[in-house]
C-alpha positions in Angstrom: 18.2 70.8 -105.2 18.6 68.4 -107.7 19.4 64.6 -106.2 16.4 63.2 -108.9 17.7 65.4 -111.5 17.3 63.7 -114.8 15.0 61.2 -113.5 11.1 61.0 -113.9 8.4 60.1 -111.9 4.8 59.3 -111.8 2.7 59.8 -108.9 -1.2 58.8 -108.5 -3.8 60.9 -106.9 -1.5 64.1 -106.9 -4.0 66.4 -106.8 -4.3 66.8 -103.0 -3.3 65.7 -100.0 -0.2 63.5 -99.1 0.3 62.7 -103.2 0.1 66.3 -103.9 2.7 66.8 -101.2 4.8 64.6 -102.7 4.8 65.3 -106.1 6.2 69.1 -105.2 8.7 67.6 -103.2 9.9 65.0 -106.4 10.0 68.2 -108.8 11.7 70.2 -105.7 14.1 67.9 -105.8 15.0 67.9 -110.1 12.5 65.2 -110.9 9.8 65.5 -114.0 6.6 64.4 -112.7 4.1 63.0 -114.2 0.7 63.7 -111.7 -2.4 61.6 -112.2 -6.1 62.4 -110.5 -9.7 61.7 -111.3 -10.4 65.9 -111.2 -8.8 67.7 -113.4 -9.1 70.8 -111.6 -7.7 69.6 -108.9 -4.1 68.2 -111.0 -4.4 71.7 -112.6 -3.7 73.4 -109.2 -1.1 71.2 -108.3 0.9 71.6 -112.0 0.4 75.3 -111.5 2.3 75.1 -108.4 4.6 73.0 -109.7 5.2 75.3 -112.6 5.4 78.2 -110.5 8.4 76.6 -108.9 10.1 76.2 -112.0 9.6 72.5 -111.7 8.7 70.2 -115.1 5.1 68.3 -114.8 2.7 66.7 -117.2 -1.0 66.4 -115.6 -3.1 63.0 -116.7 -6.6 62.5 -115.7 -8.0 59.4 -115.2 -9.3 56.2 -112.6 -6.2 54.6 -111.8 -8.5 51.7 -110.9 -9.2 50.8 -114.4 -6.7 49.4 -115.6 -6.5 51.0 -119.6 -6.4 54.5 -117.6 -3.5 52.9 -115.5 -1.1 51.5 -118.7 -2.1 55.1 -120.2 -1.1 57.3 -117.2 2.1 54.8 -117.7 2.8 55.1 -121.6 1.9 58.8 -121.8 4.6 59.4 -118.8 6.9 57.7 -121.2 5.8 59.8 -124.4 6.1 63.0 -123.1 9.2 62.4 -121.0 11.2 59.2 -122.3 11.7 57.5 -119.2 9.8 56.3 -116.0 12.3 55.8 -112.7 10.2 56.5 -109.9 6.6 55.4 -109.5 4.5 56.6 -106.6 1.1 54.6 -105.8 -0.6 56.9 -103.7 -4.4 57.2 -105.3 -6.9 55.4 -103.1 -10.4 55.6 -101.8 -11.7 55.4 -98.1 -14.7 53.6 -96.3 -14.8 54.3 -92.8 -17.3 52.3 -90.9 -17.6 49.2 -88.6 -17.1 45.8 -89.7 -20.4 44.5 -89.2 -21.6 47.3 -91.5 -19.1 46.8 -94.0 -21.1 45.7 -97.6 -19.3 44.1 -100.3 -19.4 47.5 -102.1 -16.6 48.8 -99.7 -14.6 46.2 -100.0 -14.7 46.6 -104.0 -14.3 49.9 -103.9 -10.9 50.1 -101.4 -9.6 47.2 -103.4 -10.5 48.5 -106.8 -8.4 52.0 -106.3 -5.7 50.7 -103.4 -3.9 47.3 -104.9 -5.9 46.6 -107.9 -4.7 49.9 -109.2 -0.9 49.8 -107.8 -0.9 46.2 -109.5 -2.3 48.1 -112.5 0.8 50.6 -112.8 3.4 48.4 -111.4 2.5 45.9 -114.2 2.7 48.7 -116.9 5.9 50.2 -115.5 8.1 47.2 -115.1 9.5 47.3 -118.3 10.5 51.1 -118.1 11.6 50.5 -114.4 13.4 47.7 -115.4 15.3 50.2 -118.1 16.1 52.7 -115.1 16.8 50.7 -112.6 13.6 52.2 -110.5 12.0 52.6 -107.7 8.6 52.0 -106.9 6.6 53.7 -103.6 3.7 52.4 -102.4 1.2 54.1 -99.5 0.6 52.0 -97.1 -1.2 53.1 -93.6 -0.5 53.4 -90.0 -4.3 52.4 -89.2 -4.3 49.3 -91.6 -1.3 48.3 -89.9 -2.8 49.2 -86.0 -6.2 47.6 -87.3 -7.8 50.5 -85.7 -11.5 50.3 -85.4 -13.9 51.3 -88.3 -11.3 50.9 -91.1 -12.1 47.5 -92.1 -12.4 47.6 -95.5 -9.7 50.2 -95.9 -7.4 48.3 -93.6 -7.9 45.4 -95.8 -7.1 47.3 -98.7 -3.8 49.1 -97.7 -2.4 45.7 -96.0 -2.9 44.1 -99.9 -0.4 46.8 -100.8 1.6 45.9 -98.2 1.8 42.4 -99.4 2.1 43.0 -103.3 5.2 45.1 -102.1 7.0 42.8 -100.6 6.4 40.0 -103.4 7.8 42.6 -105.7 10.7 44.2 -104.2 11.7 39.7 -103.7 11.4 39.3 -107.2 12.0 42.6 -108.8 15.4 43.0 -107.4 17.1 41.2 -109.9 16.2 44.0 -112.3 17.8 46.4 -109.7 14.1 47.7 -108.7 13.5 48.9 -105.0 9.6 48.5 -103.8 9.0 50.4 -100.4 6.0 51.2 -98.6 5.4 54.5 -96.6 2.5 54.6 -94.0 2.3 58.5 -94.1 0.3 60.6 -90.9 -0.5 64.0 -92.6 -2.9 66.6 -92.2 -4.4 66.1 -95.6 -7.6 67.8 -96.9 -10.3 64.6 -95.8 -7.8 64.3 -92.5 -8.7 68.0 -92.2 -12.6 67.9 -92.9 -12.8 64.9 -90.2 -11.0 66.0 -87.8 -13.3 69.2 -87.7 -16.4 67.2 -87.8 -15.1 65.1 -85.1 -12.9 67.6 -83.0 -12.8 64.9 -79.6 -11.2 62.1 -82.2 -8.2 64.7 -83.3 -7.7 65.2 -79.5 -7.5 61.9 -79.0 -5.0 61.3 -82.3 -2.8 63.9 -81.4 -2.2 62.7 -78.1 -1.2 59.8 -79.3 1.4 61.0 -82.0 4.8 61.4 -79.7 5.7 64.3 -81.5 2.7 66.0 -80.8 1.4 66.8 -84.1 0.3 65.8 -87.9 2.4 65.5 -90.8 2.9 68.1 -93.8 2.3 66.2 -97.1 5.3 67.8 -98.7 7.7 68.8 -95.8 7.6 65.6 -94.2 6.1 62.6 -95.9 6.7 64.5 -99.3 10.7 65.1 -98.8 11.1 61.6 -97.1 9.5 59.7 -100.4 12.0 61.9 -102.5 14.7 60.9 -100.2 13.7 57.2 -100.3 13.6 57.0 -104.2 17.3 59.1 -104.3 20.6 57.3 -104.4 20.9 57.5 -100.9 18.6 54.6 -100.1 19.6 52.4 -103.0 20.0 49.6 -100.7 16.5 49.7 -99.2 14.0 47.4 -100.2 10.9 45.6 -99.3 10.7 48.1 -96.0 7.6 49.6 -94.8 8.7 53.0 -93.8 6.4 54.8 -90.5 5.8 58.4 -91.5 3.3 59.1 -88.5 5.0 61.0 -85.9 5.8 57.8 -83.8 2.1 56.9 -83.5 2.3 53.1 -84.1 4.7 53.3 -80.8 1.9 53.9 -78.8 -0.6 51.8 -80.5 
């Protein structure tokens, strides 16, 4: 498979999860990717799989939500690969609690690593997107967007994103630069560890997902982002993209 073949790409907080997922699915696909994490171990597992797949990937740790880290992830993609045509904003932390509990702290910290740090790399990269005509994929989320209950602070955070996407993809698409959003559904490892502390809530989520069950991180929100960023959605843009099964339907 190579529709990203020649092209490179950078994706935060690819050491698990949904950005993990997506990162195999960018190399699956031709791309070199460039995978950025706070644990090192952690980008070292997903680069081994990678590698093992015959894929090309350069590991970078770092806080995405300081912004030196962030225009360093961004200049070394560009030194060890020569380009940057697909950046993937997926790194971002997680309060869950009830408003009335929510501290300042929270807020801070969801901000701080959700569109602080995707305002961080999008800064850096625009001059390299602008040279590659780019793409840029933000993670949005299907609770943010539901304001489910508990996910104040993170709800805050992801909707930001929201926002800073669509003021870029207005103005950025002069320079021929697509900025999506995907709200992704997967079974992730924190979606795993809550759901089997809290077995009645992952009842109640899956009955509530018409297809009946959670995402993959690469087979199905993984596969979709390298899809998105391919030719054959050159003419989306500013689009929030519902990776969740159908959940929002029933919201």
């Amino acid at each position: 498979m190579t529709r990203l073949s020649g092209r490179t790409a950078l994706v935060t907080g690819a050491g698990q999860g949904v950005g993990r997922g997506i990162a195999l699915a960018l190399a699956a696909q031709g791309a070199a990717v460039v995978i950025t994490g706070r644990t090192g171990s952690k980008l070292e597992d997903t680069a081994g799989a990678i590698g093992e797949r015959g894929g090309r990937v350069h590991s970078v740790v770092g806080d995405v939500g300081e912004r030196a880290d962030a225009e360093r992830m961004v200049a070394e993609t560009v030194g060890v690969f020569g380009r940057l045509d697909v950046l993937v904003n997926n790194a971002q932390s997680s309060v869950q609690r009830r408003l009335e509990q929510t501290t300042y702290d929270d807020v801070e910290l969801t901000y701080r690593s959700g569109p602080l740090a995707a305002f961080h790399t999008m800064r850096a990269a625009l001059p390299h997107l602008k040279a590659s005509r780019g793409s840029v994929v933000n993670l949005g989320s299907s609770a943010a967007v539901q304001g489910e209950a508990t996910f104040a602070a993170y709800a805050m955070a992801k909707e930001a994103i929201r926002g800073l996407s669509r003021v870029a993809a207005r103005e950025w698409g002069a320079y021929g630069i697509r900025v999506n959003v995907v709200c992704p559904a997967a079974l992730s490892p924190a979606a795993e560890a809550y759901f089997a502390d809290h077995p009645d809530r992952a009842e109640q989520v899956l009955a509530g997902i018409p297809l009946g069950r959670m995402g993959d991180p690469e087979a199905d929100i993984g596969r979709a982002v390298a899809a998105l960023v391919s030719d054959d959605m050159s003419y989306l843009t500013g689009a929030t993209l519902m990776l969740e099964g159908g959940r929002t339907l029933l919201g």
